[in-house]
C-alpha positions in Angstrom: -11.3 -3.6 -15.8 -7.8 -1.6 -15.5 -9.6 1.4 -14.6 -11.9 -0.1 -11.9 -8.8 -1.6 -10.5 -6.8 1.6 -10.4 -9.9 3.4 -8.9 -10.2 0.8 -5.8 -6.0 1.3 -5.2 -6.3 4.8 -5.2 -9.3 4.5 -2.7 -7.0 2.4 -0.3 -3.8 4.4 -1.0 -6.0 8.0 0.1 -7.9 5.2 3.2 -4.1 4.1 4.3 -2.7 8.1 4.4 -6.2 9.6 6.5 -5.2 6.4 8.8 -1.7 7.7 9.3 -3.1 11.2 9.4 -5.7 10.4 12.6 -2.6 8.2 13.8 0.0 10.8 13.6 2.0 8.5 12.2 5.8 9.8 10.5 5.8 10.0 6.6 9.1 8.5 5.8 10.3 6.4 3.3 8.6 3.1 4.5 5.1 4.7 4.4 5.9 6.3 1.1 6.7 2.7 -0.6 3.7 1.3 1.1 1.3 4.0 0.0 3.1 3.0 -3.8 2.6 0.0 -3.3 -1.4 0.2 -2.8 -1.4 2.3 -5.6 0.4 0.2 -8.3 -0.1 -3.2 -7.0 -2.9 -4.5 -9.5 -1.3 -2.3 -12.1 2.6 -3.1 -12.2 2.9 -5.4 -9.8 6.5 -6.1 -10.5 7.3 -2.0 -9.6 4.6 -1.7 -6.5 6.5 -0.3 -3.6 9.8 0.2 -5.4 11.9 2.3 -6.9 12.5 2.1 -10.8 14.8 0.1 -12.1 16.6 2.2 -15.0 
């Protein structure tokens, strides 16, 4: 089930950066935290869209 789950993040993560691509939109902190966020959010949920605590 984790890998299914990490499949359909990615999918949205590489949906949500062709959208700001066709957009034009400015890659900036914000967006990269968002595009982390997709990515990690039914993973780690605690960590999506944020730095590392160390």
């Amino acid at each position: 089930m984790r890998e299914h789950l990490k499949a359909i993040d990615h999918q949205q993560a590489i949906a949500y950066v062709k959208y700001l691509i066709e957009k034009k939109e400015v890659f900036n902190e914000h967006t990269l935290l968002a595009v982390h966020h997709l990515i990690l959010r039914y993973i780690i949920q605690p960590n999506a869209g944020k730095y590392r605590q160390v």
